[in-house]
N, C-alpha and C positions, 0 to 999 in steps of 0.2 A: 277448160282448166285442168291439168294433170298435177298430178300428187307423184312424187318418187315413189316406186312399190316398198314396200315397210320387209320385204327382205335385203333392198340394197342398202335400205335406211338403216337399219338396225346393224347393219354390219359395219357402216360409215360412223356408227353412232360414236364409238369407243375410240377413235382417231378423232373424231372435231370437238367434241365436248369440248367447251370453253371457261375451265376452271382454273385456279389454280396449280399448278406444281409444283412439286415437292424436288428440289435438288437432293437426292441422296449417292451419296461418295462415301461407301463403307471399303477400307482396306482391307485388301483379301487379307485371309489367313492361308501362310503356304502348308500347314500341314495338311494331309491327306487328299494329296491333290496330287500322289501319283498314278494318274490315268491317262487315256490318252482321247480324252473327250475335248473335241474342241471347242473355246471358250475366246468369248473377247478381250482383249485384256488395252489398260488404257498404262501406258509405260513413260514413266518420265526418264529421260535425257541430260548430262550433262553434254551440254553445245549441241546437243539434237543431233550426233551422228548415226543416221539410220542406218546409212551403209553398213556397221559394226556392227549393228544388232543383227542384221540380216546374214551379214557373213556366219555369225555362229548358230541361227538359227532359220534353217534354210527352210523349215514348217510356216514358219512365222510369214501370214500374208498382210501386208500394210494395208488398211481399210479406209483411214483419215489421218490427220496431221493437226493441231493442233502448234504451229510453228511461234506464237506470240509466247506460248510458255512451256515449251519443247518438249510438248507430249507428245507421242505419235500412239493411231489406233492401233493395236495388230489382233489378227484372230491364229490361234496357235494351239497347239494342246497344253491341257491341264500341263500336264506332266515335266511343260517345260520352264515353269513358273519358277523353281527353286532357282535350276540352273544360269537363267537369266538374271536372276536377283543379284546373284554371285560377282555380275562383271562391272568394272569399276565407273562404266558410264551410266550403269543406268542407277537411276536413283530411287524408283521406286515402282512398283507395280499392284494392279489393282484391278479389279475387276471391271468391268464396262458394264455395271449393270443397267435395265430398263428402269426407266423414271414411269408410274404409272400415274392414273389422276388422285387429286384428294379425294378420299372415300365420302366427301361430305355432300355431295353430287348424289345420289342414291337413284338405282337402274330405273325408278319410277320417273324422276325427270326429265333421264338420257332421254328414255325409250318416246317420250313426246317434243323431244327437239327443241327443249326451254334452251339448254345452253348455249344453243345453235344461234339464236336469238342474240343472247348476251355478248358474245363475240363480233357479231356481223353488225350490228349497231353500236354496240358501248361505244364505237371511236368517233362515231357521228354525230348523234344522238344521250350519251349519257347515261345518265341514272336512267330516264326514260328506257332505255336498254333490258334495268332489271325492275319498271313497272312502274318506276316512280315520277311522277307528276305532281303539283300543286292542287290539282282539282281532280284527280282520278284518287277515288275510295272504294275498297272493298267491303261492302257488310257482309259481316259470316253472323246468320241467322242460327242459333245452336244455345248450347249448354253455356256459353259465357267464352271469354278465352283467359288462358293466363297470363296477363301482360308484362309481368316481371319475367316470364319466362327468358333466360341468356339468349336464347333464340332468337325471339320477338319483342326484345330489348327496343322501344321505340316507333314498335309499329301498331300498336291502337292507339290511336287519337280520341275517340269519342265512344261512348257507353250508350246504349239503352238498355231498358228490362223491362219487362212486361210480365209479368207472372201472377197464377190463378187469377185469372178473368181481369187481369188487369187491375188486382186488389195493390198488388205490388207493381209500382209504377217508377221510371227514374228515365232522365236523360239527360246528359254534361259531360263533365271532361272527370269525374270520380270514377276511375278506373274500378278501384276496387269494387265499385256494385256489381261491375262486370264478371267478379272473378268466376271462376269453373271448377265446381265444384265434382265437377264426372267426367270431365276427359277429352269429352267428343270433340265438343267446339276445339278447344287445345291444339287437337291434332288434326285437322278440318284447316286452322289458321295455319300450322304451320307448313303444309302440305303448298296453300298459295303463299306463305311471305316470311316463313325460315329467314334469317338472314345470312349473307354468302360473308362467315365471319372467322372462316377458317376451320370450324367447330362443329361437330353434331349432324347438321344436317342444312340444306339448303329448301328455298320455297321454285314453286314455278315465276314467280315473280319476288324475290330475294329483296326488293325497295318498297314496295308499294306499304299505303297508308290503311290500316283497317278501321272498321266502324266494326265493334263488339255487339252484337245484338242478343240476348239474353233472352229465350222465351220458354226453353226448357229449365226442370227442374232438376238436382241432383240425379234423379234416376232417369234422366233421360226423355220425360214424358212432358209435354205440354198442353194448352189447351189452344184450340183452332183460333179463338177470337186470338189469344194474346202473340201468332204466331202473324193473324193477318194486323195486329198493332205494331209489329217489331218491322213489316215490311213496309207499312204505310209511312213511320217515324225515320226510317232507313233512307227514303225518299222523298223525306221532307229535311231530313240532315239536321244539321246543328242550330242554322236559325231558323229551324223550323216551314220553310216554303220552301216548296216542291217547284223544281225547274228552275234551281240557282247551281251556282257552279259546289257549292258543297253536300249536295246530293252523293246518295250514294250515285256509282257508275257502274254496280255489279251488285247485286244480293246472290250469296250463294249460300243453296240451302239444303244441309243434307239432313234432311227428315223426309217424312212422307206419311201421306195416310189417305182415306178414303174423300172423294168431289165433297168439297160445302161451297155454297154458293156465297157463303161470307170471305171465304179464303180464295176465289175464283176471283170475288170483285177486289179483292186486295191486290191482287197479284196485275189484273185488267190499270188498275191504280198506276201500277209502279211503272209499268208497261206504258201509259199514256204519255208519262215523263220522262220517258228514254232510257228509261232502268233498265239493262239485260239481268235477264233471272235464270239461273241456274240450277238441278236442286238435282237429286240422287233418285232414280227411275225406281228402286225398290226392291228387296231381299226377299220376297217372297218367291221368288220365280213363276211371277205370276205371267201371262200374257201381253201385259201393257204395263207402262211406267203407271206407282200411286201418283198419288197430288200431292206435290202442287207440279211436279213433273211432266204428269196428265194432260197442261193446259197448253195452248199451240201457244201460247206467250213467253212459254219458260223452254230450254234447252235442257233436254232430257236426257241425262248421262247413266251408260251402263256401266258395269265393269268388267277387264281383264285381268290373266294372271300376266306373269313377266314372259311366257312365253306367245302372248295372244291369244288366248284361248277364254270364250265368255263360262264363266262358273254358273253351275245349275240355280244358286241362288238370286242369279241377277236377272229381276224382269224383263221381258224381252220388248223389241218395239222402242229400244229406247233412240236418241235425234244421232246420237255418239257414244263412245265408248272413249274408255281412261283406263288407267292402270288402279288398282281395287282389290288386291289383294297382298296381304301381308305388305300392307305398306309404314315404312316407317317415319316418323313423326315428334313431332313435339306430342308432351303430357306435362300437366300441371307439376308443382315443385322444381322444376329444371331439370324433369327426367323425359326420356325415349319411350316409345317402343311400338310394337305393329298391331294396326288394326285391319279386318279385310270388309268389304261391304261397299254399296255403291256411293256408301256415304264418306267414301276416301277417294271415291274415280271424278267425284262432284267439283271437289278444288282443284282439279287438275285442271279441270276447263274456264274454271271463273279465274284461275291462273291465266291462261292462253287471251284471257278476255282483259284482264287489264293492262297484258302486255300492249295489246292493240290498242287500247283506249290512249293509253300513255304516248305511244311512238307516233300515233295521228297526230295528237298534240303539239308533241315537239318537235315534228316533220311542219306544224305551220297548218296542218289542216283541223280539219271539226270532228270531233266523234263520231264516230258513225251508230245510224240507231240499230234498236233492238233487229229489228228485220236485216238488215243489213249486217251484224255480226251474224246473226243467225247462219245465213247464206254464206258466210265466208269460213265460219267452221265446219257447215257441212260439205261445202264445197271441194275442201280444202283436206277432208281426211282421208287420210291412208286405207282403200278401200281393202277390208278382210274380207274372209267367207265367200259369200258366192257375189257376182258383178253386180255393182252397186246397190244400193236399199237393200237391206237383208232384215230381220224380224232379230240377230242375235248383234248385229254390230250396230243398228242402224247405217247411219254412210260411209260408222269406219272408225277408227282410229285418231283422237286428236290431233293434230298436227301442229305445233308451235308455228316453226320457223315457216313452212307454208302461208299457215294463217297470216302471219304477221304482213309479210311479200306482199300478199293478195293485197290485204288491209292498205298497203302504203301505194302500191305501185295501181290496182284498179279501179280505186275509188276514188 
């Protein structure tokens, strides 16, 4: 299985991103435009006689034609913008300038080929395209999320909370228990499920449905049993049994901390019932992803900057790497802003995972299990650093629209 090298990717990236565009038609202004730099200029016609224009302006190269409303392209210099204005056929001129993407795309999702995804599916496949399914659910295990947020306007469906040792207990459809009160969760969800709504910012999976899972407290801290309560409930979903279609199909989880055997059998748990688990390899710059990252049942993600390059903070040894730094995000209130840590590189990948989950489905096939996503992200990533397996990238680079291929076409 070959991966494109992530420098021809990366350069293909900013041509296929499959966003939105912005039609922008600004009239030039002819002042200070006597130079002689050449410029494209898109020039309207009365009766489209190009001949005329050319006779007086022997600079002027015709580039395209626009015949249905008698614009014609030319590339010409500045300098001859007035002079042309002047003459009684042309109607009007204006600059040809570049349409670039909606900035609501941000280089974190280019650089993993989410939109690559959305394009090459939406016309087959559908919402499924951007995650979304009837039976595929994300739980984001964290601080809570904000579900009023304009972003993720509609994308948590279900609530748990588990807090101090499970003193603090809830599970239903009352969002607000859920809310997030520090951040993390916030921008953790919206990294996988932003919506593509014009606005702010988009997710790697821009459809898909969350399960809020609540185990941390305002500052961020939790306790082990209520993180393995949040994961065991996650996969027992709404009616509460484990191995129904309303299961979670993804726990992703950006925390981490030292082996407990309570939170190992949690995790063994979710894993039994076809859970993929994901969770953030560690900021210590330690040797080895913490736990629950640590465990061969979870997908251990590092982080890059936007140039690929792993930061001294991200533990090493981790399955894959994401983007993790200065990444921007959903925050509680219906505001922005950037977090770096491998607890941002984490949803990029439980992104990548419910793309897959999704387009199996709506492709007519079955899920594929934990093992089997495993092997199709590592497979499937953009190998950095030195030839294969490496101690700073693991096997590489997320790879969306790879993974996705793989996912539909080998399985």
């Amino acid at each position: 299985m070959e991966s494109t090298s992530v420098v021809k990717k990366l350069a293909l990236a900013t041509i296929f991103v499959g966003i939105i565009l912005v039609a922008i038609v600004v009239p030039m202004s002819l002042e200070g435009w006597f130079n002689n730099e050449t410029v494209r200029f898109s020039i309207g016609l009365n009766g489209g006689d190009v001949n005329k224009l050319l006779s007086v302006c022997r600079a002027c190269k015709v580039v395209g034609e626009i015949p249905e409303i008698n614009v014609v392209v030319v590339e010409a210099p500045r300098s001859m913008a007035t002079y042309l204005m002047k003459q009684p056929y042309v109607r009007f001129i204006e600059e040809d300038r570049e349409v670039r993407i909606n900035q609501e795309v941000k280089w974190d999702i280019s650089m993993i080929y989410a939109p690559d995804v959305w394009n090459a599916y939406s016309g087959t496949y559908g919402n499924a395209a951007y995650g979304y399914y009837s039976t595929v659910q994300v739980a984001v295990v964290d601080t809570g999320i904000d579900y009023s947020h304009p972003d993720l306007q509609g994308a948590v469906k279900y609530c748990i909370v588990s807090l101090n040792n499970g003193a603090t207990f809830y599970r239903g459809t009352y969002l607000y228990n859920c809310r997030d009160p520090n951040g993390h969760g916030t921008h953790a969800a919206g990294t996988i499920a932003a919506r593509l709504n014009g606005a702010g910012m988009a997710g790697v999976a821009p459809k898909v449905q969350l399960y809020a899972v609540r185990v941390l407290s305002a500052s961020g801290s939790g306790y082990i049993s209520d993180i393995a309560r949040g994961i065991i409930e996650a996969t027992k979903g709404p009616d509460g049994t484990p191995g129904i279609s309303d299961d979670a199909d993804v726990i992703s989880m950006s925390l981490g901390g030292s082996h407990s055997t309570t939170l190992y059998n949690a995790v063994r748990y979710a894993y039994s019932y076809g859970v993929v688990l994901v969770a953030a390899a560690g900021n210590e710059g330690a040797s080895y992803p913490s736990c629950p990252a640590c465990y061969s049942q979870v997908i251990a993600v590092g982080a890059v900057d936007s140039n690929g390059n792993v930061p001294s903070w991200s533990n090493r040894n981790p399955d894959v790497v994401a983007p993790g730094v200065n990444i921007y995000s959903t925050l509680p209130g219906g505001k922005y802003g950037y977090m770096s840590g491998t607890s941002m590189a984490c949803p990029h990948v439980s992104g990548v995972v419910a793309l897959i989950q999704a387009l199996r489905l709506a492709a007519g096939k079955s899920k594929l299990t934990p093992s089997q996503v495993y092997d199709v992200i590592t497979g499937t990533a953009i190998d950095l650093g030195y030839s294969g397996y490496d101690s700073l990238y693991g096997y590489g680079l997320v790879d969306a629209y790879d993974a996705v291929y793989y996912a539909l076409n080998y399985y």
